[in-house]
C-alpha positions, -999 to +999 in steps of 0.1 A: +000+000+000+028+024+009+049+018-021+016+021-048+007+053-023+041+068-034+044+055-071+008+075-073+028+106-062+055+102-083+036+100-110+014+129-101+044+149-093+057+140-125+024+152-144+026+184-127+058+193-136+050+183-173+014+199-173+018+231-151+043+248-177+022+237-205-006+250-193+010+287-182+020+287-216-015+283-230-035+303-208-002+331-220-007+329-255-049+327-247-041+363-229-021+376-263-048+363-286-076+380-266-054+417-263-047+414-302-080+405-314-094+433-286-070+457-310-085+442-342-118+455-336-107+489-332-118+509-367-090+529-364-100+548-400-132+557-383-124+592-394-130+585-429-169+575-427-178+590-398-182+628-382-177+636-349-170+662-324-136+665-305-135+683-273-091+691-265-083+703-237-045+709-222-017+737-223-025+754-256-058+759-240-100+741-245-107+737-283-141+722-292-140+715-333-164+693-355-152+668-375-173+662-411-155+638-441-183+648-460-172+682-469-147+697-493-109+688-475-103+722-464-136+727-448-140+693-429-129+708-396-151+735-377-138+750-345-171+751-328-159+771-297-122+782-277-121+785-242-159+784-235-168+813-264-173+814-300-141+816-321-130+844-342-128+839-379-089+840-377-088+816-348-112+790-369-087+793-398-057+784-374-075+756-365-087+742-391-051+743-411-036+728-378-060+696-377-060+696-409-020+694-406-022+670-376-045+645-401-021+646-431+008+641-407-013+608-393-001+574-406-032+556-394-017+528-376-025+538-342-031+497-337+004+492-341+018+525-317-009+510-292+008+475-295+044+485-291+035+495-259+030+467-247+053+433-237+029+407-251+043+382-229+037+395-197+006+394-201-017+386-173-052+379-158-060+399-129-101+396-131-124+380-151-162+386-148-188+375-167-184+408-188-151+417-193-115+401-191-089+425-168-051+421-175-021+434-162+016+443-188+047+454-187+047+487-205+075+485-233+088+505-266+107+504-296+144+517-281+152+490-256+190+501-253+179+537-242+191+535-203+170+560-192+138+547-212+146+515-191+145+530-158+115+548-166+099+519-178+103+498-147+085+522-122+058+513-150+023+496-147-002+485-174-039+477-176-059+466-200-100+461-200-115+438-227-152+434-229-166+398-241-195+412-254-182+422-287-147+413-277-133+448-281-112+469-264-130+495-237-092+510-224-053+508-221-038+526-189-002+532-185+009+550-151+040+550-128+038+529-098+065+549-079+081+579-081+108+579-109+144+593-113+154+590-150+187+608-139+203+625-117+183+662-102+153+650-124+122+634-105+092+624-124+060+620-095+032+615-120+031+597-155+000+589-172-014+572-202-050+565-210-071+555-240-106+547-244-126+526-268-164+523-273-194+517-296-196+549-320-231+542-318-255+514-306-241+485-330-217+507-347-177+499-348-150+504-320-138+538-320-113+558-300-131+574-276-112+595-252-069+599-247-058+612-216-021+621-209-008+633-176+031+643-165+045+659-135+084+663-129+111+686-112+144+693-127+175+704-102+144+722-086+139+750-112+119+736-136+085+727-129+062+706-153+028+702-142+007+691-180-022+673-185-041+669-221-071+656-223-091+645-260-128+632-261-148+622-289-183+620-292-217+629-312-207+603-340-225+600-369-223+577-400-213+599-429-228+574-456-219+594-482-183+602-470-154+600-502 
């Protein structure tokens, strides 16, 4: 009895070892195929069938412009209002030639920036529900041999939300657990990254929804950066006859 007792174990001890690793390795690649199928179902070309309204907020000041791909190109974008009052015609001309700048200047692969950020294989579950999956990453970038990048990235932590229901992304957070010191006499006490995804419309694609992007450092305590910007989109609407 003793001996077939522990020729059970030994075999169960030897399954273990076997399965265990086999099994972190599936669940892993399960928790890369859900975040790049989450990223998938972005429409990250949204702009071209669809108008919104883009509400920026941040140093240069609050800009609220509409967005409409079925108008002539130079006419598309309509500064709606600048800090809280209606613009001036010369103010609605800068704007519209900046965005209009800021679009040309726009690859359009926003999946792939939003992918480099992230290390796909530390990738993990922190909460499932019966809505949405929760997982946790290791922020990352392109320049791994940049020191400073390196230390900055280590006082790093990631989220990601993924909702089942459509399997689509709802946000990606990046934020420093811990004060940082890229080098010496500079101390970064706040970093923040966030970006939102949702439902244009009731049944419509995956859009961008909001970007939020917060930073507060000293330097040899005279220099003194306090920023946040802050985008929002919203009032889509399907421009059928858009191109």
């Amino acid at each position: 009895m003793t001996s077939k007792f522990a020729g059970r174990a030994a075999l169960t001890a030897l399954f273990l070892a076997i399965a265990l690793p086999a099994g972190a390795e599936t669940a892993q690649d399960g928790y890369e195929a859900l975040f790049e199928q989450a990223l998938e179902s972005v429409a990250w070309d949204a702009h071209e069938r669809w108008a919104f309204t883009e509400a920026a907020s941040g140093s240069d000041g609050d800009f609220v412009g509409r967005y409409d791909p079925r108008l002539p190109e130079e006419e598309r974008w309509t500064l709606l209002s600048i800090g809280g009052r209606d613009p001036t015609e010369d103010e609605s001309r800068q704007y519209a030639e900046r965005k209009r700048s800021e679009q040309h200047g726009d690859n359009h692969e926003d999946d792939g920036e939003i992918d480099r950020m992230v290390d796909p294989g530390s990738l993990q579950l922190v909460e499932e529900t019966a809505d949405y999956w929760l997982l946790r990453f290791a922020p990352t970038d392109d320049d791994g041999d940049d020191e400073m990048g390196r230390k900055v990235l280590e006082r790093m932590d990631g989220t990601v939300k993924i909702i089942k229901d459509g399997h689509y992304l709802e946000y990606i957070d990046i934020r420093n657990t811990k004060p940082i010191r890229p080098k010496v006499g500079v101390k970064m006490k706040k970093f923040l990254t966030r970006i939102t995804f949702g439902p244009a419309v009731e049944g419509g694609p995956i859009v961008m929804k909001s970007m939020d992007v917060a930073i507060k450092l000293s330097a040899f305590l005279l220099v003194r950066v306090d920023e946040t910007e802050s985008v929002t989109f919203s009032d889509f609407e399907f421009a059928a006859d858009a191109g």
